[in-house]
N, C-alpha and C positions, 0 to 999 in steps of 0.2 A: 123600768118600762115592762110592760106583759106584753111577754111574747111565749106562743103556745111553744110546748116543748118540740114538739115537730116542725115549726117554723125553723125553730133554734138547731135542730137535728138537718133539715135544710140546706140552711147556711154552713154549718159545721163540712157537710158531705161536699157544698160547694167549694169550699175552702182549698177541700184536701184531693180536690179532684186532680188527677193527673195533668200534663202537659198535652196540648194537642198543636202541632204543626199549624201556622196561619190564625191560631186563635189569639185573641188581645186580652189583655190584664192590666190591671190597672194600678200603679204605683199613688199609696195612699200615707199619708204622715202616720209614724208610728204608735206617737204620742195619743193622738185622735183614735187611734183606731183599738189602744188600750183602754181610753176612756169607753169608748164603745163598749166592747167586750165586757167592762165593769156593768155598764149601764143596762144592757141586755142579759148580764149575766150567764156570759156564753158557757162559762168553765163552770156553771150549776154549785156557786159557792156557794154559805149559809146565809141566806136572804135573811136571818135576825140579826145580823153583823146593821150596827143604828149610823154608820160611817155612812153621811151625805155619798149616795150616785148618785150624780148629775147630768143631766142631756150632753151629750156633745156637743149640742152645738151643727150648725154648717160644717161639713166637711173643710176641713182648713189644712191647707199642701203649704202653708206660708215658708214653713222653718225647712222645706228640702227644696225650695224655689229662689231663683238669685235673681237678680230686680232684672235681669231682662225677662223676668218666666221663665227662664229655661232650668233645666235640672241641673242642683248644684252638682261639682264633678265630684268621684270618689266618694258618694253615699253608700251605705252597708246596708243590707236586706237584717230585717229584725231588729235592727239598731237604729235605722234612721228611718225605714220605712216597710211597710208591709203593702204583699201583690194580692192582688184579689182577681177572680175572676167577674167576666164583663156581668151577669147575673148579680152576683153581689154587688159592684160597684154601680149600677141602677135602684138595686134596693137604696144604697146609702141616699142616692140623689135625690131617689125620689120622697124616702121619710126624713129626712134631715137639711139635703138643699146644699150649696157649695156656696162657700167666700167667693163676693163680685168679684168678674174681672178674675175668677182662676178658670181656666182651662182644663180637662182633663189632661192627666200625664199617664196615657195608655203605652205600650208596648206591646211589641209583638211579637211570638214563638216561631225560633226558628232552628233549622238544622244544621249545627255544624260538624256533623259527621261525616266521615267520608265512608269509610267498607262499615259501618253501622248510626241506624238512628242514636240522635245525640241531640236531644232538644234543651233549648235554652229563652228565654226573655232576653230580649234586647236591651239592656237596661239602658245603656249608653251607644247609639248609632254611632258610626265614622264621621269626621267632618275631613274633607277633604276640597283642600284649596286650588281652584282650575284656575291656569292661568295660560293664556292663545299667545306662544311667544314670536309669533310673526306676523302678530295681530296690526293692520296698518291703523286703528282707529288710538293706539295704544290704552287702552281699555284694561282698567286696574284687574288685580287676581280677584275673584270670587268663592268665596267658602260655598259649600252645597252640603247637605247631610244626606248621607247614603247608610243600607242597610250592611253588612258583611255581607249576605246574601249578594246584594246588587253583584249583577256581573260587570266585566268591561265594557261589553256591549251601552249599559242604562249608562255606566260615564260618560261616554261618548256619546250617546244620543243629550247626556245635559250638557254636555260641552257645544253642539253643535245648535241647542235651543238659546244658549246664553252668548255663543258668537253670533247666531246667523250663520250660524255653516251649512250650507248645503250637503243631502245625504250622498249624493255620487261624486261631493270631492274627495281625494283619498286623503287620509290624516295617519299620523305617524301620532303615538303619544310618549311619552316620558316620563319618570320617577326625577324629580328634583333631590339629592340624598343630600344628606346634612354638612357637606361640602362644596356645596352647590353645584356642583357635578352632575348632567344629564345622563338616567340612563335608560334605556329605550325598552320600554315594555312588547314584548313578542307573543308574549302567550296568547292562546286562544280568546277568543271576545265572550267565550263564556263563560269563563274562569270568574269565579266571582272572589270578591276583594276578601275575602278568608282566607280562597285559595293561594293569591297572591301575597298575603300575609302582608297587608296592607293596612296600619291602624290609625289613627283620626290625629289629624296634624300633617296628613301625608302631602306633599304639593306635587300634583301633576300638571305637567305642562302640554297644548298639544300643537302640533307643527300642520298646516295644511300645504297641499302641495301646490308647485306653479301652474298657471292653465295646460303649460303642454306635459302636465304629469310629474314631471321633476319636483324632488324638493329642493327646499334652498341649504344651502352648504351651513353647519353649524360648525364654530373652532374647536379644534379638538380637545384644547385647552377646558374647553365646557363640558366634554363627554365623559362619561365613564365607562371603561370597559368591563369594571367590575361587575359579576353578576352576568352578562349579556350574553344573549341567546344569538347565534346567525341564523337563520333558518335557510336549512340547505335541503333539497330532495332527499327523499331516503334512499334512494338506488344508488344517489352519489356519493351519500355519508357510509355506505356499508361499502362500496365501490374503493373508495378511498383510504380508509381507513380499517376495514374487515370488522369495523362496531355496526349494530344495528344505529337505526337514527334515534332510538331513544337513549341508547347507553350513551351514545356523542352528547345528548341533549343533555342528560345525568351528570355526564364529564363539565362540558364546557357551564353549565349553571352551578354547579358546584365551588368553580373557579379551581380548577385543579391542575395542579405543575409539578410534574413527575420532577422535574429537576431540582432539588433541592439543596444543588448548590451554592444558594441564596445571592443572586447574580447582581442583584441590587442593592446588596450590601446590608438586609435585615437578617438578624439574629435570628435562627430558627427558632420555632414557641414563643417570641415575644413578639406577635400578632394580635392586637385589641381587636374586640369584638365590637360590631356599630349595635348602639340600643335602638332595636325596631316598638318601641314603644312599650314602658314599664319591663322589659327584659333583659335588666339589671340580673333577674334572679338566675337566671336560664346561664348569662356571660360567665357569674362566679362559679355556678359548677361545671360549668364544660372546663375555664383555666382551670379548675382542681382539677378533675379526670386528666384532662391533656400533662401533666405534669407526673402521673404516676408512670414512672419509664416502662416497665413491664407490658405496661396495659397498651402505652403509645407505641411500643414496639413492635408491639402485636399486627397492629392497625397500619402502622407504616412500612414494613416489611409484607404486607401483605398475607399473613398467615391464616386471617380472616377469608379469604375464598374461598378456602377447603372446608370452612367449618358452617358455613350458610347454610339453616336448616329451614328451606322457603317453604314446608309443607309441614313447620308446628301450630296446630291449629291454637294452642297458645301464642303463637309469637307473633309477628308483625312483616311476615312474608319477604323477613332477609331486610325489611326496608331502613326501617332503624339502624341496624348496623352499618348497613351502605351510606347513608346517609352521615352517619358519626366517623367512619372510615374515610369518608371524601372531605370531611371537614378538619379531621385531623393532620391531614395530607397538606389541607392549606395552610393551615396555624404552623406547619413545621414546615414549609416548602421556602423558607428562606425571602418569599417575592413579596408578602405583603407586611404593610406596617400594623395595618387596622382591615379586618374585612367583615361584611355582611353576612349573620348567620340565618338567612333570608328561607331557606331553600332547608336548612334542617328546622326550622322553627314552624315548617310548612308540614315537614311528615312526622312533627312529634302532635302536630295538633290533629292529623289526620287518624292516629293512632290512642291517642289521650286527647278527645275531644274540650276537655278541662282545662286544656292550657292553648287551646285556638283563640281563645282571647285579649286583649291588652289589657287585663288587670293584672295587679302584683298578687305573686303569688309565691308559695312558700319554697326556697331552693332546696330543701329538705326533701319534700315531695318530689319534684322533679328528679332527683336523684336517685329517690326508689321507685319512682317509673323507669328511668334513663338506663340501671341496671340489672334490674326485671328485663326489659324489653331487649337489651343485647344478648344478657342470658339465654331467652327462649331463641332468640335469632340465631345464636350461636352453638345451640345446645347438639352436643354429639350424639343424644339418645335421638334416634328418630322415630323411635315405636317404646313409648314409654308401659312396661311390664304394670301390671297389678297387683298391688303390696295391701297386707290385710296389716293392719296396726294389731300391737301386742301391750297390752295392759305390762308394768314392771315386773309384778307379781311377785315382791318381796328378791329381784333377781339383784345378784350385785352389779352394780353403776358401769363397771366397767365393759360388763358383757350386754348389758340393755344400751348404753349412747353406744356401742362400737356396731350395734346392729342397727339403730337409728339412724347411724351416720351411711351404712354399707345400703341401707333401702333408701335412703336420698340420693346417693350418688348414683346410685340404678334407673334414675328419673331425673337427673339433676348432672350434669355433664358439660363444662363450658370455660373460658378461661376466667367467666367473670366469678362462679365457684372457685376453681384453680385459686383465685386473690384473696377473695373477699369474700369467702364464706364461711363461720364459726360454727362453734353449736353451746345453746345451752343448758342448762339443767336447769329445771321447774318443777320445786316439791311444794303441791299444796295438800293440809290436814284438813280434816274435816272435821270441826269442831266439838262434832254430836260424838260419834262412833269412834273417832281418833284413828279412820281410814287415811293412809297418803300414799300418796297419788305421784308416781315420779315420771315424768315425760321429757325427752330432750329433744330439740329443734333447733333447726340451724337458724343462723343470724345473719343480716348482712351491715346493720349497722347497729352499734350498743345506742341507746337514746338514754342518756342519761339527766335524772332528775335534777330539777335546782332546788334548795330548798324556798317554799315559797314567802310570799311577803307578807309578813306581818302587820305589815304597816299601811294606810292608804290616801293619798295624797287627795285633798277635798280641795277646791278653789269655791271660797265664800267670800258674797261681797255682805258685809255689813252696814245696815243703815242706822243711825243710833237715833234717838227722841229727839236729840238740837235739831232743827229745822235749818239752821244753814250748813250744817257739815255733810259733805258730799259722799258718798257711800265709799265703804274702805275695802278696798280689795287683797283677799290675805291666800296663804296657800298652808293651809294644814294639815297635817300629819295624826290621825287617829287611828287607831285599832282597825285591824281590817275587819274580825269579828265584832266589830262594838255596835252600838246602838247611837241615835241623835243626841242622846243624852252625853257620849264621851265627845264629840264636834262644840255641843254648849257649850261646855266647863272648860275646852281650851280658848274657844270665843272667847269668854266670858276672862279667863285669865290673862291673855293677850289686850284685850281692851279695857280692865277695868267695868264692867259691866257687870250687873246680876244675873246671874245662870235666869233665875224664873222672871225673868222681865223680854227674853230675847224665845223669839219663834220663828223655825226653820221655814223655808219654804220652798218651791223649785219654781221658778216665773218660764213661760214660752211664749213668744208672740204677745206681748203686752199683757198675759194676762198668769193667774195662780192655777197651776198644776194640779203643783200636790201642797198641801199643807201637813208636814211632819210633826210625827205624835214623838214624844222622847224615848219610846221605847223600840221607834223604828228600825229598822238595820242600815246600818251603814254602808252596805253589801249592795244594796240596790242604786243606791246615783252612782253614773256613770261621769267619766268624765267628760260627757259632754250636753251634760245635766248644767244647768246657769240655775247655781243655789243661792238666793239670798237669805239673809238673817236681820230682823226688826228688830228692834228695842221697843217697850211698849212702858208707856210712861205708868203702867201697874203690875203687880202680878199676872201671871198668864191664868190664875184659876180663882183672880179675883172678883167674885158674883156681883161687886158694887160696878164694875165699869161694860161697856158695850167695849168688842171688839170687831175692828169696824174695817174692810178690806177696803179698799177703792179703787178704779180705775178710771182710766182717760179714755174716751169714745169721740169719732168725732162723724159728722155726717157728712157721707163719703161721694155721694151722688143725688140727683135732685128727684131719686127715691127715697130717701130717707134712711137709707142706708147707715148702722152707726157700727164703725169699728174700732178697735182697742188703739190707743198709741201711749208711748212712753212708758214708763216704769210703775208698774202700781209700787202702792206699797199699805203699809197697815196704820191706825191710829186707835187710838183709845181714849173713851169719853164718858164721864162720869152718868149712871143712869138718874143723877138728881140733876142734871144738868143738862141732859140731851134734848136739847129742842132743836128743831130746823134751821134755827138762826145761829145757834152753836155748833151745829154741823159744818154749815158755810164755813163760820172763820175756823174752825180748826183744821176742813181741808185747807184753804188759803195757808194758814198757817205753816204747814207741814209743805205745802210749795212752795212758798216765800222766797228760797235762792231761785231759782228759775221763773217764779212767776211774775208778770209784769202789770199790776193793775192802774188802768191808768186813772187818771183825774177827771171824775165824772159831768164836771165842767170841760172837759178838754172837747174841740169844736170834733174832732174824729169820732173820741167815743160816742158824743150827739149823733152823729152821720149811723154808727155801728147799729146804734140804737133802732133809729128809723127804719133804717134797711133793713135788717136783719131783725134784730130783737136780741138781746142778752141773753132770754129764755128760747131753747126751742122748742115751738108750740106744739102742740098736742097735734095737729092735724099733719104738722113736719115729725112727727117721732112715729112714723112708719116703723117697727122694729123688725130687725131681720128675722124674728119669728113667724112675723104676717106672712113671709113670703118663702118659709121652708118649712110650715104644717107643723111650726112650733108647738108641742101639746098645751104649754102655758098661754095663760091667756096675759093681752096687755090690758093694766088697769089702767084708771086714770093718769094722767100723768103733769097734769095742769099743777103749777109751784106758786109759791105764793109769790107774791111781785107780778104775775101776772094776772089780769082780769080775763070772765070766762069767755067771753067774746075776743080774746088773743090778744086786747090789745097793750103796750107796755105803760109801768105805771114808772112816776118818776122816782119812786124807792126803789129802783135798782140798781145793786150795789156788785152784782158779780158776771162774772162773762161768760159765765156756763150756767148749764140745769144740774139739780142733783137728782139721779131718781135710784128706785131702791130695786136692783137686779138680781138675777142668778149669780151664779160665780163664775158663770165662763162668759159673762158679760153678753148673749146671745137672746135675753128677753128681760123685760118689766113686770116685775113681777108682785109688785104694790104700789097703793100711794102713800106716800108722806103728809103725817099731819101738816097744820098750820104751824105758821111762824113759831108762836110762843106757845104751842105746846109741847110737851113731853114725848120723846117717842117710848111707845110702849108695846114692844116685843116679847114675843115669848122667849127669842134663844138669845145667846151673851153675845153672839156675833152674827154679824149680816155684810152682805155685798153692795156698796153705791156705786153710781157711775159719775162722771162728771162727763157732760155730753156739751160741746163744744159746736158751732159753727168753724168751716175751716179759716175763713176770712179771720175770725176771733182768735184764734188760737195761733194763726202767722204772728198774730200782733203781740198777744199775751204771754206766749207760751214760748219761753226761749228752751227750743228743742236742743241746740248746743250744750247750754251749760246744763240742763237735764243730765244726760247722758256722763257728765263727765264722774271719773271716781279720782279716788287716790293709791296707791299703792303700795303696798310694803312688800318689797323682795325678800325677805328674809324671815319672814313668817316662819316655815319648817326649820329653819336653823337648830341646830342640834337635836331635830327631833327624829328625824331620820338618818342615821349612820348606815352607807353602801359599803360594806364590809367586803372586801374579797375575800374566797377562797381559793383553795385548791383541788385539780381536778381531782385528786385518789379521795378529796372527800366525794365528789359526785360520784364515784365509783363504789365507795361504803356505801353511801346514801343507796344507791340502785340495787346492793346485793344486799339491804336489811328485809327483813321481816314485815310483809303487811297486810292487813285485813282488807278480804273483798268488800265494795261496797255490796248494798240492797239492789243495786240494776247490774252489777257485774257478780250473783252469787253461781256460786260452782254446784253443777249437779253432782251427789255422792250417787257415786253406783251402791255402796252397800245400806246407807239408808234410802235412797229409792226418792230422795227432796232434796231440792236445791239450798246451798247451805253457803252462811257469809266466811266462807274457810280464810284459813293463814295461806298465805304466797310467798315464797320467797325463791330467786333469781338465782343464779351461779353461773360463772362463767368453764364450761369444761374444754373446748381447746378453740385456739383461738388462729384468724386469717393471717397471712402475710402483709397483706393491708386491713388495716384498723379504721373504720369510718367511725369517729363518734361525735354524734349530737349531742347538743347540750340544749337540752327540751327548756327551751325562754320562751314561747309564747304558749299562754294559757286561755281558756275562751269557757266560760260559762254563761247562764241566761241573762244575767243583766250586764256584761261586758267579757272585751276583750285584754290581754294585757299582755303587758314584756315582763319580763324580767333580767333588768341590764347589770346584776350585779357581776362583776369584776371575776373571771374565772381563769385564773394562774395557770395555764397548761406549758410543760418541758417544748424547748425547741428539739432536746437528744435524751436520751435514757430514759424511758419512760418504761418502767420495770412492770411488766404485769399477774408476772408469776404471782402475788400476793392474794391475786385475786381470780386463781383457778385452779379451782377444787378435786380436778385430776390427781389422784396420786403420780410423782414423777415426772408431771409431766416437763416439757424442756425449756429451756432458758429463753425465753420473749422481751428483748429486749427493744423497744421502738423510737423513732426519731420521726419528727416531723417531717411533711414534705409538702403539703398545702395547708390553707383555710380560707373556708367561706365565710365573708363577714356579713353581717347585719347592723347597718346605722341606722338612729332612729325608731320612730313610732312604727307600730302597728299600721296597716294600708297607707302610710308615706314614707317609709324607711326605702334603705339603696342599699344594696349587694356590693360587694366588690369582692376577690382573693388576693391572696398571697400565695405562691408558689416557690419556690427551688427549679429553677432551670438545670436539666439532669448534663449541660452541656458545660456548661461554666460553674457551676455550683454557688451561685447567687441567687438569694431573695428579690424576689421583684412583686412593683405592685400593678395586680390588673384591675381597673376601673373603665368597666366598657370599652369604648376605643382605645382608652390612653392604657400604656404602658409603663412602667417605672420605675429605677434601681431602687430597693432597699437601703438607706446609706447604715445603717446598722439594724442585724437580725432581732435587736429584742423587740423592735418595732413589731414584729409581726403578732407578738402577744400584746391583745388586747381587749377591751371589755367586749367590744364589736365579736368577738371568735362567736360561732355558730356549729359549723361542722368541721370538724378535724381530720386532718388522712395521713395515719401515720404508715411506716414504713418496718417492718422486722429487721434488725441487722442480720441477722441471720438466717434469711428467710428458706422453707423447703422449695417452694415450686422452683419447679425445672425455665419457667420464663424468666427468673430473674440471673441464667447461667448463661447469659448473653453478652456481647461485647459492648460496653459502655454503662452497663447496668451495675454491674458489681462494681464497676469504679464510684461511680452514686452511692451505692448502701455504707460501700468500705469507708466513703470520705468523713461520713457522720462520727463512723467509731475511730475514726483517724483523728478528728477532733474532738471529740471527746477525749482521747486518750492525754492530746496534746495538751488539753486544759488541765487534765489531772496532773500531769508531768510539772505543768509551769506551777501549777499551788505546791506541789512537793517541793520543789526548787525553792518556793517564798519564804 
């Protein structure tokens, strides 16, 4: 398409325009909007590249749409769809035109920051279910969709539109909690559902009151106290209690019980957390943190008061800490089984506006928020000095990291350093001049590499040339660098087929994508690409045959409307033989298990005839081009069998038209000879449609057995072997030797250009707690990915001397104490830990609310492990010289010793 460069510079600028509060954008299919991109040529690729662009077509949102219209849940931005702003998505509308019957799928910018701007797309609003529980009409619950934005106030006004409540009745409202327990919302009416950390699925209920003002009694049995706010004067809360009324309010919504002589018979730390929605991730690392004794002791003795450093303009105004401190307080206070982490899920989002959401998100990250933010809370410098950095300068290792380490501590001061803060060594060379460059920084968690995967798991359905075998659906295992050419030859050996008779392709929405050349990359389908594979009854680069795509269209409205249905698929037709009337039977042919033709004597198809017509005529094939400023034009489209005056002749023998299309099925783009002539084209392949009435196609066209495939489970069999390792290999692995990439090169100060230098890692001394990642998810432009192989990590001894390059330095020996796990895929996977109770010295498992013994320790290694938190038996900090904590460290090397003892004995 010509579009001036400045148009294109335009669009580009519009693309990438920033976020603005209250503005709308528009959620457009991804797929479509690549096609675009191609077809305008946005990225100014080499316009001699002879590779068909083709129109896009009508804007088509089909494949992120669920049959009610609404947005399928848990779609990804870049992956399922792209946002555009309201300027562009008018361009699209108005040069291209939208699929009947779609709606815009706008959203809108808003702010979820609290002490700073923090804008966001609404991608997915609240749905939140109201229901009047004293309602006398008894009047089912009602779903309503609200912004996070919406305050309590807009619920309550839709509460009282969908009961008939009056505005000057007084109303009580309620949180329904997943025990069905009522518990009574206090906050302010303008707190909006952010603040309250309120996410879609939530059921509120609301209570009006009697005429003389009173409410009616609810069983207590229904209520929950958990969570709930009294609201009492502040003269009387300070009065009473010597707290102002916000610290009582802090107190009592925290749910805090000094008493922790667990009165109700719960085991201290073995407190489930309730999941407020996708906060799975948030549950596993708080249990991990809450389990490291040191850190808990800290927190529960109160040591924490003296060290609030509410005036770092890095930190988070004391709030963070307070907020993890009154949370800790509960999980150990003995009184609950399971509680709501309502109220800190409330100031991690006000502080990391990034996780004020209910998407899943990575526990990893939160953790290096989680210990950032107590850090600066906590930090003892309160006037951090200014430290000029000092080049190595050829200085020995041991006097440059011991001054590296002595200028961080000078700005760096906290018990969360005290734990968990290392340092490393980083020598990069510089290729050219053979300068290096030695710098040491501290760490607070090692992220260790996995080796990546080799291999890539393709889901192919293949359709073979026999017309009645149903498409085979296999799961293959190919090179993760290869090409379509390595996907054929396993096809092809798996089935018994010829490698050059089968053509890849990617189908969406009824219709062909992409058509894959063999020298394509494998790299690019995602898995959630729908890839079929044809057999073609010749060679793929045989010049004697047409290769001939086809689709199903049916006319969707009594505009003439015609849209894709069913599974295209490919045929091939000799050029000494392709006439119109061999076209007919060979698509028939290649439908024949699902196609029903009926008996042209039968009194129906008579009726079909009449009515309708077999053909649809030329004055009914309105194409959807007519009415979205299609640049193509439609030609004729009149088929043989019918006469020009429309009307039907009795040699009609099929229940649909053929006409000869673009490839996105979106216009008519020729006409078809007669009957018994030859078609004669200039290229080996072209696009038909097969355009159906819907009445014809309920009858004909059995959509059930269509759709149906077959499958083979065992496709991949022995092709992919998940090998476990061992962590001390992810530990070589992270301290080898590697080359910067081209967008990560290093500037050399002495050649004066940035250069793709050598790197390599070292570990020089290391924390009393050891947090290590093991980096399983990877994300590049065409997907995301896991990697779930099997990583063997020590429940005790975990030796690390090996691997730190200090001369001397002292004997590190560690034992587990938590893990955060990861089940599942990418954006639908669940968190949960494994902990050591520092009180009993058992393993236990936390999965959100529920809690649960370990019945044996090796349980806790498993392919799921994500983030590690080990323990030093030996540790220096002065926090772990406290009462109850050295019995924890000493038990590890008690058992261990005892293991060693009982194999001596054997």
């Amino acid at each position: 398409m010509a579009m001036t460069r400045s148009k294109i510079a335009d669009i580009k600028q519009q693309l990438n325009k920033p976020l603005v509060k209250g503005e709308k954008w528009y959620l457009v299919d991804r797929k479509w909007f690549d096609q675009w991109k191609k077809y305008v040529n946005l990225d100014g690729q080499d316009e001699s590249d002879t590779q068909e662009i083709y129109n896009p077509g009508p804007l088509d949102n089909s494949s992120i749409l669920g049959k009610s219209g609404n947005l399928k849940p848990k779609l990804s931005e870049k992956e399922d769809y792209e946002v555009v702003p309201e300027s562009v998505w008018n361009y699209f509308n108005q040069t291209f035109g939208r699929m009947p019957k779609q709606e815009p799928i706008s959203r809108q910018v808003i702010d979820v920051g609290k002490d700073k701007e923090w804008l966001q797309l609404e991608i997915y609003p609240i749905d939140v279910e109201l229901e009047h529980i004293n309602n006398k009409n008894k009047q089912l619950p009602v779903t309503r969709e609200f912004s996070r934005n919406s305050t309590l106030a807009d619920v309550l006004n839709g509460f009282r539109l969908i009961y008939t409540i009056k505005t000057t009745t007084p109303v009580k409202i309620f949180e329904k909690e997943s025990n069905g327990k009522l518990r009574e919302i206090t906050e302010s009416q303008s707190s909006t559902l952010n603040d309250l950390c309120l996410s879609s699925g939530t059921k509120l209920s609301i209570q009006t009151a009697n005429p003389d003002g009173s409410f009616p009694r609810i069983d207590a049995r229904l209520t929950s106290s958990s969570n709930s706010v009294i609201a009492l004067p502040s003269s009387h809360a300070e009065k009473t209690t010597g707290l102002t009324s916000s610290q009582m309010a802090s107190s009592r919504t925290y749910g805090i019980n000094t008493d922790a002589s667990g009165s109700k018979g719960y085991q201290p730390g073995l407190c489930g957390l309730s999941n407020l929605g996708n906060t799975c991730f948030m549950n596993s690392i708080l249990q991990s943190l809450s389990n490291i004794p040191p850190l808990t002791l800290y927190f529960l003795e109160k040591r924490y008061l003296e060290e609030i450093n509410e005036d770092n303009p890095l930190g988070n105004h004391g709030e963070i800490a307070r907020a993890y401190a009154d949370l800790i307080r509960t999980i150990w206070s003995g009184q609950h089984s399971s509680y709501s982490p309502r109220q800190f899920k409330i100031q991690v989002g006000r502080f990391a506006p990034q996780f004020s959401n209910y998407l899943q998100h990575d526990s990893q990250e939160l953790l290096t928020f989680l210990l950032d933010g107590l850090h600066e809370d906590l930090n003892r410098i309160k006037e951090k000095p200014y430290i000029e950095l000092k080049d190595s300068d050829d200085r020995d290792d041991e006097i440059v990291a011991q001054e590296a380490w002595e200028n961080y501590r000078k700005r760096n001061d906290s018990i969360i350093v005290d734990l968990f803060h290392g340092l490393l060594k980083s020598t990069v060379i510089c290729p050219k001049c053979s300068k290096v460059s030695v710098t040491f920084d501290p760490f607070c968690t090692l992220s260790l590499p996995l080796p990546a995967k080799k291999e890539k798991t393709v889901e192919v359905h293949l359709v073979k040339e026999g017309p009645s075998q149903r498409p085979i659906r296999h799961r293959f295992a190919v090179p993760k660098a290869g090409n379509v050419r390595d996907l054929l030859e396993v096809v092809s050996k798996q089935n018994g087929v010829p490698v050059n008779e089968l053509v890849v392709t990617e189908v969406c929405n009824s219709k062909f994508i992409k058509v894959y050349g063999p020298e394509d990359s494998i790299f690019s389908m995602t898995d959630r690409d729908t890839i079929y594979v044809y057999q073609l009854p010749c060679k793929i680069d045989d010049p004697s045959y047409y290769k001939i795509c086809v689709y199903n269209r049916e006319k969707k409205s009594t505009y003439g409307l015609l849209s894709p249905f069913g599974l295209p698929f490919i045929m091939g037709i000799k050029k000494s033989e392709a006439t119109v009337n061999r076209l007919y039977e060979g698509v028939v042919k290649k439908m024949q298990r699902y196609f029903k033709n009926l008996d042209p004597k039968d009194k129906l198809w008579e009726d079909m005839v009449l009515l309708e017509s077999s053909y649809i005529k030329k004055e009914e094939l309105i194409d959807e081009s007519e009415n979205i400023n299609e640049p193509m034009e439609t030609e004729d489209t009149s088929q043989p069998g019918s006469s020009q005056n429309g009307e039907v002749e009795e040699a009609v023998k099929y229940p649909f038209c053929i006409n000869r299309i673009n490839s996105i099925a979106s216009a008519v783009i020729g006409p078809l000879p007669d009957n018994d002539k030859l078609i004669d084209f200039n290229e080996d392949s072209f696009y038909i449609s097969c355009d159906w009435t819907p009445s014809i196609r309920n009858i004909c066209y059995d959509a059930e057995e269509a759709e149906k495939t077959v499958d083979v489970p065992n496709s991949t069999k022995g092709a992919i072997k998940r090998s476990s390792m061992y962590l001390k290999e992810c530990l070589e692995l992270y301290t080898t030797v590697e080359k910067l990439g081209a967008d990560d090169a290093w500037y050399c100060p002495q050649c004066k250009e940035h250069q793709q230098a050598t790197k390599k890692f070292d570990i020089w001394s290391l924390p009393d707690v050891l947090v290590i990642q093991l980096k399983r998810f990877s994300y590049n432009r065409y997907s995301r990915d896991k990697l779930d192989i099997f990583v063997e990590f020590p429940l005790r001894d975990l030796e690390m001397n090996p691997y730190v390059v200090q001369k001397g330095y002292r004997q590190s020996i560690y034992d587990l104490v938590c893990v955060s796990n990861h089940y599942g895929g990418l954006g639908s996977g669940h968190y949960t830990a494994y902990a050591k109770n520092k009180d009993d010295k058992r393993w236990y498992s936390f999965d959100d609310s529920s809690v649960s013994p370990v019945s044996s320790e090796d349980q806790v290694i498993t392919k799921a492990g994500y983030v590690l938190f080990y323990v030093r038996r030996d540790p220096d900090s002065s926090h772990f010289n406290r009462p109850g904590i050295t019995d924890v460290v000493s038990s590890s090397k008690i058992e261990s010793e005892d293991e060693e003892n009982s194999m001596d004995q054997c």
